[in-house]
FIPAKE-759900 format. One record per residue (C-alpha): x, z, y; chain; residue in one letter. Coordinates in nm, 3 decimals. Layout:
N
        c1        c3        c2   cadena   residuo
         X         Z         Y        A         A
...
//
This chain:
525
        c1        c3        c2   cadena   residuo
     0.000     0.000     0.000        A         X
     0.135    -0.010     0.399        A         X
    -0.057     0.245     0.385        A         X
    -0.094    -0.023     0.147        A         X
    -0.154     0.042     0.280        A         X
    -0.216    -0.061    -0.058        A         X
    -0.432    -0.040    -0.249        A         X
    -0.346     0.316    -0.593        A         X
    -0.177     0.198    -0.904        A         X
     0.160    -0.047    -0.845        A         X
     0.102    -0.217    -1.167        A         X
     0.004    -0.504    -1.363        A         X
    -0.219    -0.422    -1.663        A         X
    -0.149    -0.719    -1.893        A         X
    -0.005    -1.037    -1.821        A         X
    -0.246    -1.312    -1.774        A         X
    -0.302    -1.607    -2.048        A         X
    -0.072    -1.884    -2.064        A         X
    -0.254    -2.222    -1.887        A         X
    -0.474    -2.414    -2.149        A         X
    -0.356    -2.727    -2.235        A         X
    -0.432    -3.008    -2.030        A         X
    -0.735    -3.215    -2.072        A         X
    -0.656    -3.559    -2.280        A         X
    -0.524    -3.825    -2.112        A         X
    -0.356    -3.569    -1.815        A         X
    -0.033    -3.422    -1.793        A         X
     0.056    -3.100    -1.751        A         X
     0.264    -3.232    -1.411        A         X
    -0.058    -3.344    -1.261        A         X
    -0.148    -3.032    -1.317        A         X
     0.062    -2.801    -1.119        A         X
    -0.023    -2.641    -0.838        A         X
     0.323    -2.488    -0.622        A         X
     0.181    -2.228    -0.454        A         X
     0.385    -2.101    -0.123        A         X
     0.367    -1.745    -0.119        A         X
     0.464    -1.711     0.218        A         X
     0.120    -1.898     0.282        A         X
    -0.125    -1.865     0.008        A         X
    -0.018    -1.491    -0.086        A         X
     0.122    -1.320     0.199        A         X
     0.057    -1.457     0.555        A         X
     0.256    -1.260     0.816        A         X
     0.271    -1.507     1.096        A         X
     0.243    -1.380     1.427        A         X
     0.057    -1.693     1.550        A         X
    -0.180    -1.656     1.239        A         X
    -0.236    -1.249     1.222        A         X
    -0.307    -1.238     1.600        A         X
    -0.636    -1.403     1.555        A         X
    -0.772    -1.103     1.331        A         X
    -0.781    -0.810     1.611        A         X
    -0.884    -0.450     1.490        A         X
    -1.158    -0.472     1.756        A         X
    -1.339    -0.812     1.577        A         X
    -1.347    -0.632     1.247        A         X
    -1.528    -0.291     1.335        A         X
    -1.730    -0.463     1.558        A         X
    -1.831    -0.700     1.297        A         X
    -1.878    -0.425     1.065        A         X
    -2.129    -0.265     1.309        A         X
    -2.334    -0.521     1.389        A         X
    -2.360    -0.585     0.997        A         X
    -2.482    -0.201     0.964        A         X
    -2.684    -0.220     1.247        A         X
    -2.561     0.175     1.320        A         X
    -2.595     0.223     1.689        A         X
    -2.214     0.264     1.724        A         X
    -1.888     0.112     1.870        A         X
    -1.544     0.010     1.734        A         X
    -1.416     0.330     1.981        A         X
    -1.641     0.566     1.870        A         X
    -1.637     0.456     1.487        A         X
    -1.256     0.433     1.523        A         X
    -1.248     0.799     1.663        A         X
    -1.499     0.973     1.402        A         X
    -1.245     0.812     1.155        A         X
    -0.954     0.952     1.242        A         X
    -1.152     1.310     1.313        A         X
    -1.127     1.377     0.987        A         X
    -0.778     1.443     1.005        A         X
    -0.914     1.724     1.209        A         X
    -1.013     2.072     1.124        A         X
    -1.357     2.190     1.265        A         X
    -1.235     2.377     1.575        A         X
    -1.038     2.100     1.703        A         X
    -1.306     1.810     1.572        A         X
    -1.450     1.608     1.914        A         X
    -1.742     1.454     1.681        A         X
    -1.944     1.709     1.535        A         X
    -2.124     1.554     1.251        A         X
    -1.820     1.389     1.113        A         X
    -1.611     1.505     0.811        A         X
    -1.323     1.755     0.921        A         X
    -1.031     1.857     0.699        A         X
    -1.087     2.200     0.648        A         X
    -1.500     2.135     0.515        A         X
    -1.368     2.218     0.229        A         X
    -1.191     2.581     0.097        A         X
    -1.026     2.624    -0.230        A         X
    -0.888     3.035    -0.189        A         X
    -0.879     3.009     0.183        A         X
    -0.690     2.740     0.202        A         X
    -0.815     2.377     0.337        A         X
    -0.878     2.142     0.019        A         X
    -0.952     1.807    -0.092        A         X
    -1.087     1.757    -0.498        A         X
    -1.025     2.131    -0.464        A         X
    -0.633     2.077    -0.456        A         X
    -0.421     2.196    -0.166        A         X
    -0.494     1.922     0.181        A         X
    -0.258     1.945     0.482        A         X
    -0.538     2.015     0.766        A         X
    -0.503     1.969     1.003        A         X
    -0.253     1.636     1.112        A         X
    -0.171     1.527     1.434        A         X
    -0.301     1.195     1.335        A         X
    -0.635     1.387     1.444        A         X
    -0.554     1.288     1.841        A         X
    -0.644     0.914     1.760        A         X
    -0.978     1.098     1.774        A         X
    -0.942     1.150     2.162        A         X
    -0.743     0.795     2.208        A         X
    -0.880     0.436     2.289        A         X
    -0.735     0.162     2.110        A         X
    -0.901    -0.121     2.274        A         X
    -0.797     0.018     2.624        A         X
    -0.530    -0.246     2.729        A         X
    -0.351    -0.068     2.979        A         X
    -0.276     0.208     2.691        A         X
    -0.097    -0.043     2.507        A         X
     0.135     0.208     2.279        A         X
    -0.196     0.341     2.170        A         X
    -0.340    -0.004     2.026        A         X
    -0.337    -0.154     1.713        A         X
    -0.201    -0.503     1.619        A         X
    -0.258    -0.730     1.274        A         X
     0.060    -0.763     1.041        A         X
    -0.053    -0.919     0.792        A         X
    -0.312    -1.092     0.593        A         X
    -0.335    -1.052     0.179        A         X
    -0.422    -1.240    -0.098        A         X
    -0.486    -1.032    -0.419        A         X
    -0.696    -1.276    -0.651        A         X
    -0.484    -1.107    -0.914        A         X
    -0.724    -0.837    -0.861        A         X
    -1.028    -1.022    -0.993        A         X
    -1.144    -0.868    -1.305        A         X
    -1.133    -1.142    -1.599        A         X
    -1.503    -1.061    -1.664        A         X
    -1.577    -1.205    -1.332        A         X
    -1.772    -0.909    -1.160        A         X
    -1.557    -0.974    -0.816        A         X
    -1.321    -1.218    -0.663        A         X
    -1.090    -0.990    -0.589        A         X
    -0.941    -0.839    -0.252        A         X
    -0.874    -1.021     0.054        A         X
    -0.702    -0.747     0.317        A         X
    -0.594    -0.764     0.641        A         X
    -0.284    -0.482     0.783        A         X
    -0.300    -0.318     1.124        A         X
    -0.021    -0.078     1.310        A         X
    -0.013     0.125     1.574        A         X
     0.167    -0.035     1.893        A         X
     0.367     0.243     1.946        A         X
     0.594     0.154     1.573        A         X
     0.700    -0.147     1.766        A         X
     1.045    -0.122     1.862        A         X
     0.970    -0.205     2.260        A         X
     0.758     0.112     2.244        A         X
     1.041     0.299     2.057        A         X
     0.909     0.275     1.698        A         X
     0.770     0.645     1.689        A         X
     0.427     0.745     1.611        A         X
     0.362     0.514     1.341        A         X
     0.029     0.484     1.196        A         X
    -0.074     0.161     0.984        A         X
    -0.443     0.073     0.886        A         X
    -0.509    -0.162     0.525        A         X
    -0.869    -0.285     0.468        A         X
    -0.903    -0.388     0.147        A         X
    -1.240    -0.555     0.099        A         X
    -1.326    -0.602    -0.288        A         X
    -1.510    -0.983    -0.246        A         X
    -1.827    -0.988    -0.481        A         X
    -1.873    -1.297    -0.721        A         X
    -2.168    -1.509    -0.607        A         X
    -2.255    -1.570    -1.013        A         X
    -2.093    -1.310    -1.233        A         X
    -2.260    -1.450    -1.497        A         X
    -2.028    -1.749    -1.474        A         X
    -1.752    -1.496    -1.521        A         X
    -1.452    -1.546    -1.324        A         X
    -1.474    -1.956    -1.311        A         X
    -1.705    -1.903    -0.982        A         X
    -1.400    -1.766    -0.819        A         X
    -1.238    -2.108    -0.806        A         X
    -1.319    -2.197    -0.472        A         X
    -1.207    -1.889    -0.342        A         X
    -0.857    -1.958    -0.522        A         X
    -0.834    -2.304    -0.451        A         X
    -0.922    -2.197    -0.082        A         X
    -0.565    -1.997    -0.072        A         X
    -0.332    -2.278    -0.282        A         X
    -0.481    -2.542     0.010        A         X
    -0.331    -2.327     0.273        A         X
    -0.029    -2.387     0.116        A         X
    -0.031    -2.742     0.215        A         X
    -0.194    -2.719     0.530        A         X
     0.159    -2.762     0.746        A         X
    -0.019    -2.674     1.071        A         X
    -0.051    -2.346     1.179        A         X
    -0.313    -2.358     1.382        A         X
    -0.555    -2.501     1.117        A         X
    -0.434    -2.232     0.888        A         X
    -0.545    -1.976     1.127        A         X
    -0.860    -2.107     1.144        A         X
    -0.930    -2.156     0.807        A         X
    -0.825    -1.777     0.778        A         X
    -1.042    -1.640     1.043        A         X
    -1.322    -1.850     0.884        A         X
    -1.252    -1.704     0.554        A         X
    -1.246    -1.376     0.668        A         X
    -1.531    -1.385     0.920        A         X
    -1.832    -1.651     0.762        A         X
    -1.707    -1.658     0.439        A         X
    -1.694    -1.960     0.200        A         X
    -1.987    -2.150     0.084        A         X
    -2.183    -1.963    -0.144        A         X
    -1.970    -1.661    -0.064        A         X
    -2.005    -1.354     0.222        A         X
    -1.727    -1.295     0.475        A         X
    -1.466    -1.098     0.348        A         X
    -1.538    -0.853     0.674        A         X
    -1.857    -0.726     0.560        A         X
    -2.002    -0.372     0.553        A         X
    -2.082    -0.434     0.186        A         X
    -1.720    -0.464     0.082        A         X
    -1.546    -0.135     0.203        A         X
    -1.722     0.143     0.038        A         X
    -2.122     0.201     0.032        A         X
    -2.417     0.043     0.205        A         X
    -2.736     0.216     0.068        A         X
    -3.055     0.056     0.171        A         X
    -3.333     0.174     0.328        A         X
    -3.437     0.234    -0.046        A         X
    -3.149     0.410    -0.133        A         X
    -3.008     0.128    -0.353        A         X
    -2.608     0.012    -0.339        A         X
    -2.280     0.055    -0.477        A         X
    -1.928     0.109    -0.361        A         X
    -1.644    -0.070    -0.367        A         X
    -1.348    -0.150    -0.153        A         X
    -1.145     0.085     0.027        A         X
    -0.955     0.154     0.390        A         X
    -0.628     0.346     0.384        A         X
    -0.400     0.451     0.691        A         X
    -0.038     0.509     0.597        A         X
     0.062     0.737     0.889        A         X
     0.400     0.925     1.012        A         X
     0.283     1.035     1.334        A         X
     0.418     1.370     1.251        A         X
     0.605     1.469     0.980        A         X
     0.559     1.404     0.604        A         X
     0.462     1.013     0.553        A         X
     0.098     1.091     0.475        A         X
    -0.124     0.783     0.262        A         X
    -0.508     0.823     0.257        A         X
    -0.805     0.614     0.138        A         X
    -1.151     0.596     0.281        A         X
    -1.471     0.426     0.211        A         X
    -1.682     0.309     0.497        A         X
    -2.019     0.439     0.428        A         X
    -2.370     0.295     0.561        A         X
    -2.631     0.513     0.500        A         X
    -2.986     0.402     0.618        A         X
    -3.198     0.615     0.386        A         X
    -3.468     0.829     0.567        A         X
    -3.352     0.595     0.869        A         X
    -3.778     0.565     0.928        A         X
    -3.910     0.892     0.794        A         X
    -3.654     1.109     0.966        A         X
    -3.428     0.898     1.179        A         X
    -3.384     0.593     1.391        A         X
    -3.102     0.370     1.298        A         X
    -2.813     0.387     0.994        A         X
    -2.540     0.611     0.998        A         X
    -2.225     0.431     1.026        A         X
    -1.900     0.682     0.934        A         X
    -1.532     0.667     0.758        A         X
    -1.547     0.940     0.483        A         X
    -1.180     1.040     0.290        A         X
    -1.212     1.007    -0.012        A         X
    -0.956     1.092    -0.349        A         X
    -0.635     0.856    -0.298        A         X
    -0.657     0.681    -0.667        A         X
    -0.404     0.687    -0.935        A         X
    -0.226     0.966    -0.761        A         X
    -0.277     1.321    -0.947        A         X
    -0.210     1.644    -0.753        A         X
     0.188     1.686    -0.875        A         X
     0.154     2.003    -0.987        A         X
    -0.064     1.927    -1.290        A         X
     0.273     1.834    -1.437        A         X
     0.353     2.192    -1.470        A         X
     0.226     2.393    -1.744        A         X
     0.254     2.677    -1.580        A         X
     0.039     2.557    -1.292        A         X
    -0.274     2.750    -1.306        A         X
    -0.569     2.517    -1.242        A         X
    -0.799     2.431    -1.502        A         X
    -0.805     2.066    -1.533        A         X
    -0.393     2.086    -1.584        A         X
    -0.462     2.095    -1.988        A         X
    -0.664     1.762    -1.975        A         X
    -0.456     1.598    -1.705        A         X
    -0.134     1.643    -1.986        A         X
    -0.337     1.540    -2.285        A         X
    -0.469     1.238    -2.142        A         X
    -0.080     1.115    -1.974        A         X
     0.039     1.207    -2.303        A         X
    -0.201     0.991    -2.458        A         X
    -0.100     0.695    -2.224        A         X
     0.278     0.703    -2.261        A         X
     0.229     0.358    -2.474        A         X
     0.129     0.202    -2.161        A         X
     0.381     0.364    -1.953        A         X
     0.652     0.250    -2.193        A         X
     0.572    -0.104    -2.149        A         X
     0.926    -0.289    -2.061        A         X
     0.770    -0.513    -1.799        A         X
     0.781    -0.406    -1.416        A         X
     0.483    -0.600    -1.407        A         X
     0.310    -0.431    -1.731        A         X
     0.334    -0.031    -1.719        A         X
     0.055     0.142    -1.626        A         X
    -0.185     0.411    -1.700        A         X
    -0.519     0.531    -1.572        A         X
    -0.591     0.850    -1.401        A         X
    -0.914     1.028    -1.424        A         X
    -1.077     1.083    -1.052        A         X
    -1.101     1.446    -1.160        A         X
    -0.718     1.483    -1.119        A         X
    -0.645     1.315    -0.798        A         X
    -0.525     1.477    -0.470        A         X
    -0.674     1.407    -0.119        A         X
    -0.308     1.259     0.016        A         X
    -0.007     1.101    -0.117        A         X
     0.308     1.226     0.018        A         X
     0.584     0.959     0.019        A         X
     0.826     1.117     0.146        A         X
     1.085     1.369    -0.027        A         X
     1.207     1.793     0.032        A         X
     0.814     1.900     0.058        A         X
     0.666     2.113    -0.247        A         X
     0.371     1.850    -0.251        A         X
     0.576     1.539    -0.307        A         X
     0.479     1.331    -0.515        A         X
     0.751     1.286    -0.725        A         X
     0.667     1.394    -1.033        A         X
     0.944     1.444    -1.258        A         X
     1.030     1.741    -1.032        A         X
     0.703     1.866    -1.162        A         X
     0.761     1.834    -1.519        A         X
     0.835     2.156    -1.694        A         X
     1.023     2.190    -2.045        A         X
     0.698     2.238    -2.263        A         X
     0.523     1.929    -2.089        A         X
     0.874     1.734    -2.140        A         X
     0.850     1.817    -2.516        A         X
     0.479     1.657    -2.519        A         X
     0.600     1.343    -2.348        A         X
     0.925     1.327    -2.590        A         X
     0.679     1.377    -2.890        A         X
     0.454     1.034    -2.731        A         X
     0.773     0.866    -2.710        A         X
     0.922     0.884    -3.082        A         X
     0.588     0.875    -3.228        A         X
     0.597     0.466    -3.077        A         X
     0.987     0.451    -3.137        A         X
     1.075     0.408    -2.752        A         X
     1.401     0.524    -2.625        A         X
     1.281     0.625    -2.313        A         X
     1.333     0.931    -2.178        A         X
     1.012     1.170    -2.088        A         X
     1.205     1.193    -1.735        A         X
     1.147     0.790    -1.731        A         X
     0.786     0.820    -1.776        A         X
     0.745     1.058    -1.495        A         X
     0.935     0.852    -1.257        A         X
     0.694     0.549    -1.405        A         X
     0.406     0.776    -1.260        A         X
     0.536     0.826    -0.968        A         X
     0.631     0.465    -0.901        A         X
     0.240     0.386    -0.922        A         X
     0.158     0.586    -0.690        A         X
     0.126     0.544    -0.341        A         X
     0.410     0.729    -0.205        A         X
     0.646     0.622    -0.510        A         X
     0.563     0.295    -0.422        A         X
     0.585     0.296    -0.063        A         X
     0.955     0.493    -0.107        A         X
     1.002     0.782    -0.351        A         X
     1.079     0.489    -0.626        A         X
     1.293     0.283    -0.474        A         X
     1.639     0.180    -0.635        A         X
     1.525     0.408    -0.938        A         X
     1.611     0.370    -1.284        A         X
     1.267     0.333    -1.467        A         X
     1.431     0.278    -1.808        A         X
     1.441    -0.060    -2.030        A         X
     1.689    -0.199    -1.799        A         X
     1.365    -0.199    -1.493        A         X
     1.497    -0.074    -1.141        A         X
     1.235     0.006    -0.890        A         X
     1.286    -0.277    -0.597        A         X
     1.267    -0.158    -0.261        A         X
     1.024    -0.114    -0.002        A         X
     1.103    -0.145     0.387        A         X
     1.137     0.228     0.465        A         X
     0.774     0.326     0.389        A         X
     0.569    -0.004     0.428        A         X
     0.569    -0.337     0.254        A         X
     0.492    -0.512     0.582        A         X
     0.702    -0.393     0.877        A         X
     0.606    -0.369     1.253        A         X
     0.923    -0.141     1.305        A         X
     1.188    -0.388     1.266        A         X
     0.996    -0.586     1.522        A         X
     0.991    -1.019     1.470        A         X
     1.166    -1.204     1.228        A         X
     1.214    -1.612     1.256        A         X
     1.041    -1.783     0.910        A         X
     0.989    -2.161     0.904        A         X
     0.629    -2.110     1.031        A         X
     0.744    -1.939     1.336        A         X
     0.800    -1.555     1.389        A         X
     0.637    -1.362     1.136        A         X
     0.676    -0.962     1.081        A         X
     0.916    -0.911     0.784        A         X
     0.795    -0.770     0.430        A         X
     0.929    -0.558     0.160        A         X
     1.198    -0.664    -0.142        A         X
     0.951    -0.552    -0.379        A         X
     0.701    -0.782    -0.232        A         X
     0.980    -1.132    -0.222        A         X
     1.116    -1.039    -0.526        A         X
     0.864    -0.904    -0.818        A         X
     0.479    -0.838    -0.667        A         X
     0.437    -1.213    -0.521        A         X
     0.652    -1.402    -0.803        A         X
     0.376    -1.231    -1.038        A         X
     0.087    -1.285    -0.833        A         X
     0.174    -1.652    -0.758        A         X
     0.187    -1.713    -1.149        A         X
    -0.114    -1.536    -1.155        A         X
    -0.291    -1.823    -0.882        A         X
    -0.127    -2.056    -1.042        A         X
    -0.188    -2.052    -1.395        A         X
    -0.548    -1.995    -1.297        A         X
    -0.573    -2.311    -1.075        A         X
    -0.418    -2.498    -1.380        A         X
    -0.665    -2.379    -1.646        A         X
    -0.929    -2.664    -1.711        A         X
    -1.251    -2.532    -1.528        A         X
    -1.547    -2.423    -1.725        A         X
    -1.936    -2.508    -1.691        A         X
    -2.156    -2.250    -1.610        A         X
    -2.522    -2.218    -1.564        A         X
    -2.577    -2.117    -1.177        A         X
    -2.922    -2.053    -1.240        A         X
    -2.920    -1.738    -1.441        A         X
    -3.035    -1.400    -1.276        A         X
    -2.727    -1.210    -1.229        A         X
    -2.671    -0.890    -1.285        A         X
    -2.820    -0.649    -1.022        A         X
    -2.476    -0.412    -0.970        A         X
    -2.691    -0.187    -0.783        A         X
    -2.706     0.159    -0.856        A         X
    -3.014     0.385    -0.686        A         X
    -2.916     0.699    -0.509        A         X
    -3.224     0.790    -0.389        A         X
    -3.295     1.111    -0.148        A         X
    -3.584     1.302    -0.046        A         X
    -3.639     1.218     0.304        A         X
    -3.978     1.441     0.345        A         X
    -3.776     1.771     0.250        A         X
    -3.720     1.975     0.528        A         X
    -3.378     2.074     0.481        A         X
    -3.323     1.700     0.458        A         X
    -3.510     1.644     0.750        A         X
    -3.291     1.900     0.962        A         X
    -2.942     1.757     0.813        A         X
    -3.058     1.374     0.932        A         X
    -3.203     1.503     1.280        A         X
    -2.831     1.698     1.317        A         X
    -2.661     1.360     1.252        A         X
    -2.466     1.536     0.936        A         X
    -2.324     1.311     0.695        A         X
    -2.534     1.276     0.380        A         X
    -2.332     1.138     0.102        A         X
    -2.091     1.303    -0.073        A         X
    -1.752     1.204    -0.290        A         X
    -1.957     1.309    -0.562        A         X
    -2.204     0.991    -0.455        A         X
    -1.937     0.777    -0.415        A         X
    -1.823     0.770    -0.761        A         X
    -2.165     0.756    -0.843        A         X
    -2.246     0.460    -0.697        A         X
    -1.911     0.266    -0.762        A         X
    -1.885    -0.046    -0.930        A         X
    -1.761    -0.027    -1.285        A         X
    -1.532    -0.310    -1.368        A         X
    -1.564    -0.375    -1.769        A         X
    -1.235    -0.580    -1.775        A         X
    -0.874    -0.533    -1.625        A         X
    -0.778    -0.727    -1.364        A         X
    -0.526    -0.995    -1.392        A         X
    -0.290    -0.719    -1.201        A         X
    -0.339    -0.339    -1.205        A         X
    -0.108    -0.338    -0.860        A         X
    -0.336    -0.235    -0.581        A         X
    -0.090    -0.170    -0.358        A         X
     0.090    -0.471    -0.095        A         X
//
């Protein structure tokens, strides 16, 4: 992630399937489909990015919700919640400290730094162009069709990478704050599987031959902004967390994360953008349009990997890593993974190293744990080290990924490639020349293993022979009801208050449940 920036695990899943063989009578030359990663993966281009401001996005996101609400004020109540309740300036938001676990302010009832001086965004405006250190400028625009389930319930995710002015170095590269929103595109006909993706793939290898720049940026912002034919924008209020109907009927997918160092301890978060419009005619007006934190995925609190650490869910956390270490063990940089249950994930991932929350895990692991984890390992023959598998962890998550991993040994001969000093897409380094004009630089990791994969990825895809599908059979309705009881009084007073009426707990309730891996397990830039 920037904040990656992107998004939770690092990793490929499985490698995709080897391109079908050509039709009769075609070659496999005619065929192939070179694929420019530097255009059809990872657009960075200062002429192309500068088209996508922060301001066009929220706004567009409001006007979708209909919320009666501005890019400030949604962009304030966002960042509030890095705020504890006496220092909150919107008082129905979320605020760090809502939640107590033995005093202390908590997140999935593990330990939540509360509150962060990232909280003073919630007094700033970044549209305000005579406060330029204080706005917020597009990096970078991402292609992750890797992301698209097999199965064909989505498309993927199309994000776009925001940072604060103030990391640029004419503004002295302090403060730094970057913004990823990573909008999970639904497949028009699921039931087509993911074949009715192809236009939205064949949309990003065209780019590559589009010389012009100017054309690409409008093809971009159309993308982005309309949306293909047959398909919704990618900027849509549907595709960054929850939109729940008037009925109380949605789901939730998609994600926003910030990646922030405005004070100490590089801090990565994930949010889901949440439009609630239940009860908006019994009891209220208009939709509530809000930014709630939510669990950073595929990052468990680090202490779990202590046995003597005394919260209850430690015993199942171990069992089920245990359990995984054939996945972990994989000898492909582009294979390892594992999953991690929500139940075990912390509010924050800490990328940075020398605080007791880091999340570098093999710290963590005690001697009886290390024993489990050697036991997984010879039971599959592997001669990995436990240590290995912890540092295999920590590489998928966010902070490992954005810096704790890099240059380490993983084991198998893989070395963890290198990030760009917290972010995979760098405003701190200012401008760099590229041969479609100045373009902000990106990670190591990203040139040299994450967009090598992902472009074989594209490509074998674009060189499979397409498949027939029937268009005109129902999809399946993804929906899930979450319905609430707008005539009860305490309801009543909550939604006449303003307060915030879904929960983390409806979240997960209502989020889409992918039945096949993606392409790439890699969330993250």
């Amino acid at each position: 992630m920037l904040a990656a920036t992107g998004s939770a695990a690092c990793f490929v899943e499985e490698l995709p399937p080897a391109p079908p063989e050509p039709p009769p009578g075609e070659s496999a030359e005619s065929l192939t489909v070179p694929i420019d990663p530097r255009r059809s993966l990872a657009v960075t281009e200062e002429e192309i990015v500068r088209h996508f401001p922060l301001v066009d996005v929220l706004q567009q996101l409001i006007t979708q919700s209909g919320a009666p609400t501005t890019p400030k004020d949604l962009f304030n109540q966002w960042f509030d919640t890095f705020n504890d309740q006496s220092s909150g300036v919107v008082p129905w938001s979320p605020h760090c400290d809502d939640e107590l676990t033995s005093g202390v302010a908590s997140f999935n009832q593990f330990p939540w730094d509360c509150p962060r001086a990232e909280g003073t965004e919630a007094h700033t405006d970044p549209f305000d162009v005579s406060r330029e250190p204080d706005g917020y400028i597009p990096l970078g625009l991402f292609n992750r069709f890797d992301l698209a389930p097999k199965s064909g319930e989505t498309c993927g995710e199309y994000r776009i990478v925001y940072a604060r002015e103030s990391g640029v170095p004419k503004s002295g590269g302090d403060s730094r704050n970057l913004l990823i929103f990573e909008a999970v595109l639904p497949n028009p006909h699921p039931e087509c599987g993911v074949e009715a993706c192809r236009p939205v793939a064949e949309f990003w290898s065209d780019l590559t031959a589009t010389d012009d720049v100017e054309t690409r940026a409008k093809r971009l912002r159309e993308f982005y902004f309309h949306g293909l034919p047959g398909f919704k924008p990618v900027v849509h209020v549907d595709h960054y967390g929850a939109n729940l109907s008037s009925g109380g009927y949605g789901n939730s997918m998609g994600q926003i994360r910030t990646n922030s160092f405005i004070e100490r301890k590089w801090m990565l978060r994930e949010f889901k953008l949440v439009n609630d419009c239940r009860c908006n005619q019994a009891a209220r007006a208009s939709c509530r349009l809000a930014m709630l934190p939510i669990t950073t995925k595929a990052n468990p609190y680090p202490e779990l990997w202590s046995s003597s650490f005394g919260d209850p869910r430690q015993p199942a956390f171990q069992s089920s890593l245990a359990a995984q270490v054939p996945s972990l063990a994989v000898a492909d940089i582009n294979a390892f993974t594992y999953d991690v249950g929500d139940q075990f994930n912390s509010g924050q991932s800490i990328a940075e190293g020398g605080f007791p929350d880091s999340n570098d895990y093999v710290v963590f692991m005690d001697p009886l744990f290390r024993n489990d984890v050697q036991t997984a390992l010879t039971g599959i023959g592997s001669s990995l080290l436990p240590e290995h598998i912890a540092d295999r962890a920590t590489a998928l998550s966010c902070g490992g990924c954005h810096q704790l991993s890099n240059g380490r040994d993983l084991g198998d001969g893989i070395t963890w490639p290198f990030s760009r000093r917290f972010v995979h897409v760098d405003e701190s380094s200012g401008l760099e020349p590229g041969p479609d004009g100045s373009r902000w630089p990106i990670s190591q990791a990203l040139t040299d293993v994450f967009l090598p994969f992902r472009q074989k990825v594209l490509e074998s895809f674009l060189t499979s022979r397409p498949r027939k599908c029937d268009e005109t059979k129902d999809p399946v309705d993804s929906r899930k009801s979450l319905p609430l009881n707008c005539r009860d009084p305490r309801v009543v007073e909550e939604v006449r208050e303003g307060r915030v009426l879904v929960t983390e707990e409806d979240l997960r309730k209502l989020e889409l449940t992918i039945r096949e891996a993606p392409f790439n397990g890699h969330s993250v830039h």
